[in-house]
C-alpha positions in Angstrom: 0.0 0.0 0.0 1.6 3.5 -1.2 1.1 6.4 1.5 -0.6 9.0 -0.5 -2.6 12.1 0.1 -1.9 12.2 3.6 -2.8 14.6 6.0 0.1 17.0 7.4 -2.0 18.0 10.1 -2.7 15.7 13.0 -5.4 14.4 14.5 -6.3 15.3 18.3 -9.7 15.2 18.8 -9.3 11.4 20.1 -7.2 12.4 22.9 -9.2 15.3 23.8 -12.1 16.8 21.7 -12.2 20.7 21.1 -9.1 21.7 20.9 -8.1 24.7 23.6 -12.1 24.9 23.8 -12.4 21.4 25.3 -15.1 20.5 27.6 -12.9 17.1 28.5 -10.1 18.9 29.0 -10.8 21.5 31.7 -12.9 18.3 33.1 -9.4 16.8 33.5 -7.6 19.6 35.0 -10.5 20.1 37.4 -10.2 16.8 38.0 -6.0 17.0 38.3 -6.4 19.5 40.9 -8.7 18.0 42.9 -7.3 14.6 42.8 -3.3 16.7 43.9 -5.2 17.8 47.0 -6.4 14.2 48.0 -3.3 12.4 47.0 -1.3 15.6 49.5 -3.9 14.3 52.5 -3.1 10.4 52.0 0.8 11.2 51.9 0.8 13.2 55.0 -1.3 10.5 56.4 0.2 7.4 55.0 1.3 4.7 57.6 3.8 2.2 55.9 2.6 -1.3 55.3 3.1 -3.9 51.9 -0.3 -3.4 50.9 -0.7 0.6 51.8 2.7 0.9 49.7 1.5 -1.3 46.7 -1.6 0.5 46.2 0.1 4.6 47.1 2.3 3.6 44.2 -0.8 2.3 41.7 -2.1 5.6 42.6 0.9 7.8 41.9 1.2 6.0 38.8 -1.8 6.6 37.5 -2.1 10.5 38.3 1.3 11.0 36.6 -0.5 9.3 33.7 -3.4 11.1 33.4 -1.3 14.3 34.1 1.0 13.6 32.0 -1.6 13.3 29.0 -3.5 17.2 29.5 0.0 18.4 29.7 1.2 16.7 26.2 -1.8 17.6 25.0 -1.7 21.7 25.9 2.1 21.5 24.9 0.6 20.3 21.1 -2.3 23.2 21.3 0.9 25.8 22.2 3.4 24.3 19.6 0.4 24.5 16.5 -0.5 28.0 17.7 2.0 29.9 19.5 -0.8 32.7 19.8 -3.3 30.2 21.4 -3.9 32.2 24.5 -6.5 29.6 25.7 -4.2 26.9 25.8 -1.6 29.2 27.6 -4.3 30.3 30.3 -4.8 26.1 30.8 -1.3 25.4 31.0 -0.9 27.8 33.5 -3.1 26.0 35.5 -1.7 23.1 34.7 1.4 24.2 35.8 0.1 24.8 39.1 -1.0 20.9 39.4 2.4 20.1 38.5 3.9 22.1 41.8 1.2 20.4 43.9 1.8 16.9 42.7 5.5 17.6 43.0 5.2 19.0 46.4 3.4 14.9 47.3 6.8 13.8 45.5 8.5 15.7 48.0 6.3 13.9 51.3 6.4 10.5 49.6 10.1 11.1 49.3 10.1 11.7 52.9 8.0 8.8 53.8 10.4 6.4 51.4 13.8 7.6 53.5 12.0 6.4 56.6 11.4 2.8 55.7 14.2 0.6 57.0 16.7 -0.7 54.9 15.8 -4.4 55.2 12.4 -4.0 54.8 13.0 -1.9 52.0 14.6 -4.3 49.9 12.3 -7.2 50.9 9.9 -4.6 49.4 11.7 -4.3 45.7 12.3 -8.5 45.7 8.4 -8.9 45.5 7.6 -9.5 41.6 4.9 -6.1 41.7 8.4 -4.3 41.8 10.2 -6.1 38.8 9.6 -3.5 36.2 9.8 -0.2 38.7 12.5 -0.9 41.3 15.4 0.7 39.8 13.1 3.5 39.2 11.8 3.7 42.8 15.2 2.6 44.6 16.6 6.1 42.5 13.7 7.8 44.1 14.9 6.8 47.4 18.3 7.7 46.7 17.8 11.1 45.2 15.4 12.0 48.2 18.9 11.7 50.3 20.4 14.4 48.5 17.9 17.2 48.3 16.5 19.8 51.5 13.4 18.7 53.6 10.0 18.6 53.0 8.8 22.2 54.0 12.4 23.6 51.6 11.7 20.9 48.5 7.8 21.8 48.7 8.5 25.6 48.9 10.8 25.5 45.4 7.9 23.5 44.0 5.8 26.5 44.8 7.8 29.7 43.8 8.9 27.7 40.9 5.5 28.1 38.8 6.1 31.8 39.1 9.8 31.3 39.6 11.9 30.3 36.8 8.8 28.2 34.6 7.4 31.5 33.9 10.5 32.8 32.5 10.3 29.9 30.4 6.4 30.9 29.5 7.3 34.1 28.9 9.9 32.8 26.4 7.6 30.9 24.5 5.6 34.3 24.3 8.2 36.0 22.9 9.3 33.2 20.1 5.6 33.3 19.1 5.2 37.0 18.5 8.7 37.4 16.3 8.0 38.0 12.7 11.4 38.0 9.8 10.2 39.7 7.0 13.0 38.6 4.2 12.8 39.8 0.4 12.8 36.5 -1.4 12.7 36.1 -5.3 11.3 40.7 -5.4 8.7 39.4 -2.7 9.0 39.9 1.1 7.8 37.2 3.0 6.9 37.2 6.4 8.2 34.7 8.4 7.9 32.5 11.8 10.9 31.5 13.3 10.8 28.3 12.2 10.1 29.2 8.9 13.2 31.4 9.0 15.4 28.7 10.1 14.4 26.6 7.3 15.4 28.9 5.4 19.3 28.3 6.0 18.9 25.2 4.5 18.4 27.2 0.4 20.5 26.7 -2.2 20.7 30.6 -2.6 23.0 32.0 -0.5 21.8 35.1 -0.9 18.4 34.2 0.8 20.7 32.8 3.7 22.6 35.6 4.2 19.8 37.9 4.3 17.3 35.2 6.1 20.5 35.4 8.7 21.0 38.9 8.6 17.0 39.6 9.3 17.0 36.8 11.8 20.0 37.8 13.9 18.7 41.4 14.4 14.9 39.7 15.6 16.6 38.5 18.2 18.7 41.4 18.6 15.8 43.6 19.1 14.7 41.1 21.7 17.9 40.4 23.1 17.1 42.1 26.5 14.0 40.3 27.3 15.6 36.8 26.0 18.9 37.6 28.9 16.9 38.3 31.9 14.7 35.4 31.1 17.9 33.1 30.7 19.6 35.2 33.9 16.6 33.9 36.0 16.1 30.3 34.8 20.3 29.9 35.8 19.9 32.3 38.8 16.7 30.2 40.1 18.4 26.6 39.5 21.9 28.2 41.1 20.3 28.8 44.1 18.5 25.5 44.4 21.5 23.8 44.1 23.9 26.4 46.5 21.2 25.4 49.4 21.0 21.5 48.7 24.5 21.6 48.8 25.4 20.7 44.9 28.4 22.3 44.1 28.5 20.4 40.7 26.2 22.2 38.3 26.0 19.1 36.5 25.0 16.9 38.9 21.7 17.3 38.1 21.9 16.7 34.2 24.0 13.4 34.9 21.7 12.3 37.3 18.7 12.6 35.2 20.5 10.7 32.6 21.7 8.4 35.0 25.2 9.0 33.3 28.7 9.1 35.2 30.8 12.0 34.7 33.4 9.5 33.7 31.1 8.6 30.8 30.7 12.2 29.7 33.9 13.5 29.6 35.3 10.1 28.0 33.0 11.2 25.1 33.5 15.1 25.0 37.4 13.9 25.1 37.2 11.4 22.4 35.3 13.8 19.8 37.9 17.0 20.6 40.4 14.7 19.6 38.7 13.7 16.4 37.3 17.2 14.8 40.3 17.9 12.2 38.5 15.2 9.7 35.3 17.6 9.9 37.1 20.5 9.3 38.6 19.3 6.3 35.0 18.6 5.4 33.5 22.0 6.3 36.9 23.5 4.2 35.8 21.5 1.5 32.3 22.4 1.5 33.3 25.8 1.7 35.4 25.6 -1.6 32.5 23.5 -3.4 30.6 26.6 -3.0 33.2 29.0 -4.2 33.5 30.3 0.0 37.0 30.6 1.2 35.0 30.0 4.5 31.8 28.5 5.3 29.9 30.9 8.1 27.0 30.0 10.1 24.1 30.0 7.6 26.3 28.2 5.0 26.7 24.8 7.4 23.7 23.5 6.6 23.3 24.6 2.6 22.8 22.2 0.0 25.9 21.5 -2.3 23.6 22.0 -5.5 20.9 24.2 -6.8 19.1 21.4 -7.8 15.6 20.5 -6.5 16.7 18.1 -3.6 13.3 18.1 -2.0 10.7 15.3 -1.1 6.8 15.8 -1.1 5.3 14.7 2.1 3.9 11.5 0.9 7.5 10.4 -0.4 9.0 11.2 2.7 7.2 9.3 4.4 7.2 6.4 1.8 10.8 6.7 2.0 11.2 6.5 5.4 8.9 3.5 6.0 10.4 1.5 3.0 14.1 2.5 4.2 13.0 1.2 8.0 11.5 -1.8 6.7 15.4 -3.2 5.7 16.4 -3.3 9.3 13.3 -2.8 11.9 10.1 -4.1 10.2 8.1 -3.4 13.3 9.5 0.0 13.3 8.2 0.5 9.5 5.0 -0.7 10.5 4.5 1.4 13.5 5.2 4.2 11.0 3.3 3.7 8.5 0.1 3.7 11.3 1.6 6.8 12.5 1.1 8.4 9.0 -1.9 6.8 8.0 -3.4 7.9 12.0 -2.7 11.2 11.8 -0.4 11.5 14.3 2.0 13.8 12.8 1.8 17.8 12.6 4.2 19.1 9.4 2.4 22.0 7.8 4.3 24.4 6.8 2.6 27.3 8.0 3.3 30.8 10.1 2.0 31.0 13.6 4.4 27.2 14.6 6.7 26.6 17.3 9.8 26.4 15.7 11.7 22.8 16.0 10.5 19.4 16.3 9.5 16.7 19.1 7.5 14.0 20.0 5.1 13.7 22.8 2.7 10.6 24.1 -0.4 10.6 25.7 0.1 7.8 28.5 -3.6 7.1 28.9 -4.2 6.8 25.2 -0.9 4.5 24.2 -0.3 7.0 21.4 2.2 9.8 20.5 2.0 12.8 18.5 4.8 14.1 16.4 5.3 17.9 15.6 7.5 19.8 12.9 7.4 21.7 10.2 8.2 20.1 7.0 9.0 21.9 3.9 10.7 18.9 2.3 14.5 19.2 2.8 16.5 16.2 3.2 17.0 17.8 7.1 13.1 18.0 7.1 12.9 14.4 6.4 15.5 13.5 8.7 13.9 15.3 11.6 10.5 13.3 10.5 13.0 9.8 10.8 14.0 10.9 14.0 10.9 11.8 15.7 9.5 8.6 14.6 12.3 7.1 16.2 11.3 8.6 19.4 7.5 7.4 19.5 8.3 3.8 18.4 10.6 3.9 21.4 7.3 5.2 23.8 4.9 2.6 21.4 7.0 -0.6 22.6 6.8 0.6 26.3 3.3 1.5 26.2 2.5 -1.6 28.2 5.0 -0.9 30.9 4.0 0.5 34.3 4.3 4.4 34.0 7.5 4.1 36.0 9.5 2.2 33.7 8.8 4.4 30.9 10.6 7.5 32.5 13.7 7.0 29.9 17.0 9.1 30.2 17.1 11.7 27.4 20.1 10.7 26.5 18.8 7.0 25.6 15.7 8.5 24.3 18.2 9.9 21.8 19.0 6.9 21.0 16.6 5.5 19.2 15.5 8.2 17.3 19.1 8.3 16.5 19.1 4.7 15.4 15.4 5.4 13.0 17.5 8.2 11.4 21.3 6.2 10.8 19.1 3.7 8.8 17.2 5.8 6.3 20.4 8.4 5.6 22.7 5.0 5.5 20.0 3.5 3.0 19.9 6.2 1.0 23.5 6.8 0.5 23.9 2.8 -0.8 20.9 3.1 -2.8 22.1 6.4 -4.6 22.1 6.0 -8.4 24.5 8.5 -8.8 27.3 10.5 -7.7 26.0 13.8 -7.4 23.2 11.9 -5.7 25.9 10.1 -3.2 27.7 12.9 -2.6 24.5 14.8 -1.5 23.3 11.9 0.5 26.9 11.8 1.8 27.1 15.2 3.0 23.8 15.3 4.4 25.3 12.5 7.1 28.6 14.9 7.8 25.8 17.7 8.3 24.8 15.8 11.0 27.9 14.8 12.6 28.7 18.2 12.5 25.9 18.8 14.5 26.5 16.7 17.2 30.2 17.4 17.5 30.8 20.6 16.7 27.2 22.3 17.0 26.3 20.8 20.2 29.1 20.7 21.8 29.5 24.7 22.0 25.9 24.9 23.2 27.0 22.6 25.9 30.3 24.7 26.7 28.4 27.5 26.4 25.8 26.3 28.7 28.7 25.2 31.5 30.7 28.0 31.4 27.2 30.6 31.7 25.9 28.7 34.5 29.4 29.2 36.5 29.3 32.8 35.6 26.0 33.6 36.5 27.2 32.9 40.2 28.8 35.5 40.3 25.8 37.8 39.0 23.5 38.7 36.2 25.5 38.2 32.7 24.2 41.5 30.2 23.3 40.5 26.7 27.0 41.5 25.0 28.3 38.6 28.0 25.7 36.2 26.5 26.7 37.0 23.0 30.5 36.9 23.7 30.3 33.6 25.8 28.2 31.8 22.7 30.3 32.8 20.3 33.5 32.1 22.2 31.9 28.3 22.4 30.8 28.3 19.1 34.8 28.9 17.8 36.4 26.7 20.1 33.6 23.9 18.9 33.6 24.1 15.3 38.0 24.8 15.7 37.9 28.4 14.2 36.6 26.7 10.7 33.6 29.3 10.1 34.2 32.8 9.1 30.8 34.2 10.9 29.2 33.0 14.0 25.5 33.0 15.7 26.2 35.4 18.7 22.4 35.1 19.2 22.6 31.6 19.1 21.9 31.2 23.1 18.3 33.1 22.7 17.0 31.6 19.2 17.7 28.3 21.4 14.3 26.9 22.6 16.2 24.5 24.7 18.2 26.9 27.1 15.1 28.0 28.3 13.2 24.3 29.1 12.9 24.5 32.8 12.2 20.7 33.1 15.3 19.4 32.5 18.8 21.0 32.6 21.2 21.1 30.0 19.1 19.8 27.1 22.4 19.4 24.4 25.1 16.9 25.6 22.4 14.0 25.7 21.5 14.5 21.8 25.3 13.8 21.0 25.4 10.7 23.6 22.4 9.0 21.9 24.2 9.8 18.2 27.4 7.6 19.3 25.6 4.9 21.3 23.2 4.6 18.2 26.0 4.3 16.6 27.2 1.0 18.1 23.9 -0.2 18.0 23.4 0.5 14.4 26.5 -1.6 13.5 25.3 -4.5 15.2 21.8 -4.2 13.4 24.0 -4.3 9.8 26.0 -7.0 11.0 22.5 -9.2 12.2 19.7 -8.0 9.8 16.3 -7.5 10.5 16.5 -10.7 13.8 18.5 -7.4 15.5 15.4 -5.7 16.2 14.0 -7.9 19.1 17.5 -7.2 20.4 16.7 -3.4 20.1 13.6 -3.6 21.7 14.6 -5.7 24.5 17.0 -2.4 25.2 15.0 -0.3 24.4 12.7 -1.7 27.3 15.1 -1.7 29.6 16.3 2.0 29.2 13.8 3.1 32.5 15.2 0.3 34.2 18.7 1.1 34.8 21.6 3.3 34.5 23.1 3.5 30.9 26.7 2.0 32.1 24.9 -1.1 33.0 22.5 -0.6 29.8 25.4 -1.1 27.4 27.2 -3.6 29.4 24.0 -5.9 29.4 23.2 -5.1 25.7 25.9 -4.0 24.2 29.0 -5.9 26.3 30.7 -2.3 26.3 32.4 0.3 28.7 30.9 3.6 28.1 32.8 5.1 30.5 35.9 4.8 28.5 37.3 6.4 25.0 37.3 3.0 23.1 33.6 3.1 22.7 33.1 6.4 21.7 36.1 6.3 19.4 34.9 3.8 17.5 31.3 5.6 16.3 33.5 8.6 15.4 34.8 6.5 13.2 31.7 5.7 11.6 31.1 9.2 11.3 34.9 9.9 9.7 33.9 7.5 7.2 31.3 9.2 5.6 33.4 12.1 5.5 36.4 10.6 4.1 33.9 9.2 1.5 32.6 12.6 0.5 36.1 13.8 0.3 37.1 11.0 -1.9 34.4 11.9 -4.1 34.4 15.8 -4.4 38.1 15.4 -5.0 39.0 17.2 -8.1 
């Protein structure tokens, strides 16, 4: 069966009908804040016993589910209409539920420090624990290293007018932006989304004036974009000066349950590595008569020729190309298409970027981007399908062994793109066509190594500064693009200063340092991805066995059990460089003249 005419906007009615305007929805969050206030009284009162335990836990579950699904489902509302003041009035709300349910965390927490040792692991043996001890047992152990109840429970509170409404506020400003850029004798009014897909046209030109326009948007709200990412790092800085965390990345690693070790064998083992992709971005750079690339040229196409793929063949492309190495994957896909479970209009008035987000309660996912049809657009569609047949083969888990690490959640949608851009490349029918395919791949490495890695230096380096004080916008703009040279080794000739406020994911208040997990889950996908070639499609009950586990267990122990590796030395990571350097010693070999 051919996917054909299909629908680029999803389908959300099923989850909840009406939209912002949905009856069922404020039902829920009625329901949400009532049920936070009963859930606060059986805490406080809760007496420990097997059975009160067993069914606390059922309960806890449960809420998060059904919480979990209105807020998925107002982040979709806010990310298809960023002017949707409806949905932002409900989130609000929402937000407030959040703080309430976390300050129950914080007294269940409390209650789960008090419960003897031996009777605590006679507690995780019993088989009602097999799927969600490692998850509870980190519970326990986190609980040691943060304040007391009446401390944790008041951060929960300031926090929804504390450092999440910076965050809100953020959102607020991406949405009212507007680029207007001369295109082709037209001016065209652009989201910033839209704008950023424009860095991917042939015509330099529109780059450099897309670029241009775009820099001096954020320019103009440069101030308001600073104080907003002054008070997210100021509010987590003092959270962790008063639990005593002098590591600002103690957090990060511990949500993704990650040894330092582990991160800075991999940091290490790509800085030693970058000269091959700098003889790439040189040659790039000559291939379109640049003596340097700069900052809009990175992700340029090599020709002028119409690379692009209609929806429909994206997505036929992508479920053919899965089909090779994870048929269950490719079917999953296909159903995700066919469902209307993905948003890709191109169309003003977006969140810029891409994600994927499930509704618990339902057993379904919803993926949002914007796709205009560059071979970036479909590998963002690869990846984000990636990430919801990772949440589809869980779906049958308890809620608490579904809580995946970001970094393994990278994985796999990882993995779902390595097999359609590897595909591709060995089904190209010619060179210009290999050598496109090819330097689509090093666009990614690129990415990961060079791109993330000064948003993750950046990120460090702001986040020690700010402890001293408030850092003023020309600070901001010096410390990215200090990051930015030191990652891409001085190979561009201009820089995004205003990278660290175009940024969406400096400003997410849920989880710290959203970068250095994106280039973990590229080089572990790596390793995985070889051992799929080497197998065939028999690897993928392998995969999802993994992919399973990832909310049971910390990812050291993850790739020893499935993977018979060390991640916590350079060997590993070494070895999907390689991988990488291949592809771009390939594309040298072939654009040699």
């Amino acid at each position: 069966m051919l996917l054909q005419d299909l629908r680029q906007t999803w389908e959300l009615d099923s989850v909840f009908p009406g939209g912002s305007e949905s009856k069922e929805l404020v039902a829920e969050i009625n329901w949400a804040e009532n049920a936070a206030k009963e859930l606060a009284k059986k805490a406080n009162s809760f007496t420990f016993s097997n059975e009160n335990f067993l069914s606390l836990i059922k309960e806890l579950q449960s809420f998060s589910e059904r919480l979990s699904t209105a807020g998925a489902f107002i982040g979709c509302l806010i990310a298809q209409d960023v002017k949707d003041k409806k949905a932002m009035s409900l989130r609000g709300r929402l937000e407030s539920v959040y703080a309430a349910f976390s300050n129950v965390g914080s007294v269940i927490d409390q209650k789960l420090m008090e419960i003897s040792e031996d009777a605590w692991k006679d507690l995780m043996s019993q088989p009602e624990y097999e799927h969600i001890a490692f998850s509870l047992n980190e519970r326990r152990t986190n609980a040691k290293e943060k304040l007391g109840i009446s401390e944790e429970s008041l951060i929960n509170d300031l926090a929804v007018d504390g450092y999440h409404a910076w965050s809100t506020l953020y959102d607020l400003v991406v949405g009212r932006i507007s680029i207007k850029v001369e295109i082709d004798g037209k001016e065209e009014e652009l989201s910033v989304g839209q704008a950023e897909n424009k860095f991917s046209s042939p015509d330099r030109n529109v780059r450099k004036e897309t670029f241009k326009k775009f820099v001096q948007a954020w320019d103009h709200e440069g101030e308001f974009c600073g104080a907003s990412l002054n008070h997210i790092a100021g509010f987590r800085n003092e959270i962790y000066k008063h639990r005593g965390w002098e590591e600002t990345l103690k957090e990060p690693l511990a949500i993704n349950r990650m040894k330092e070790e582990t991160l800075t064998a991999m940091w290490d083992a790509i800085t030693s590595q970058k000269e091959i992709f700098v003889k790439y971005l040189d040659r790039k750079a000559k291939l379109l008569g640049l003596d340097k690339l700069s900052w809009y040229d990175v992700d340029a196409p090599l020709s002028s020729a119409n690379s692009k793929m209609s929806y429909d063949e994206a997505a036929q492309f992508i479920v053919d190309h899965f089909r090779t190495l994870a048929p269950k994957m490719a079917d999953f896909s296909k159903k995700a298409f066919l469902d209307g479970w993905i948003e890709a209009e191109d169309r003003s008035g977006k969140r810029p970027g891409g994600f994927c987000t499930g509704f618990p309660t339902k057993k379904e996912t919803r993926i949002f981007m914007t796709f205009s049809g560059t071979p970036s657009n479909v590998s963002t569609l690869a990846h984000e399908l990636g990430h919801a047949f990772h949440t589809d083969v869980l779906k049958e888990m308890p809620y608490y062994a579904t809580n995946y690490a970001m970094n393994v959640a990278e994985t796999a949608s990882t993995f779902a793109e390595m097999i359609v851009a590897d595909a591709a490349v060995s089904n190209a029918k010619t060179k210009e066509e290999k050598i496109a395919l090819l330097e689509d791949k090093a666009q990614r490495s690129v990415a990961f190594f060079m791109n993330i890695h000064a948003r993750f230096l950046f990120e460090t380096r702001m986040y020690e500064e700010r402890k001293s004080g408030q850092l003023s916008v020309e600070r901001l703009c010096e410390l990215m693009e200090e990051a930015q040279k030191e990652a891409f080794n001085g190979a561009l000739d201009e820089y995004h200063p205003y990278f660290w406020a175009s940024k969406l994911h400096f400003y997410i208040t849920d989880v710290p340092f959203y970068n250095f997990p994106y280039t973990f889950g590229y080089l572990f996908s790596a390793g995985i991805y070889a051992k799929a070639k080497e197998e065939g499609p028999s690897f993928e009950e392998k995969y999802i066995a993994l992919l399973q586990d990832t909310g049971k267990m910390e990812v050291e122990e993850l790739a020893q059990k499935h993977l018979g590796i060390d991640v916590t030395k350079q060997d590993f990571w070494l070895k999907g460089i390689e991988l990488a350097a291949a592809d771009v010693e390939e594309f040298l070999a072939l654009t040699e003249e």
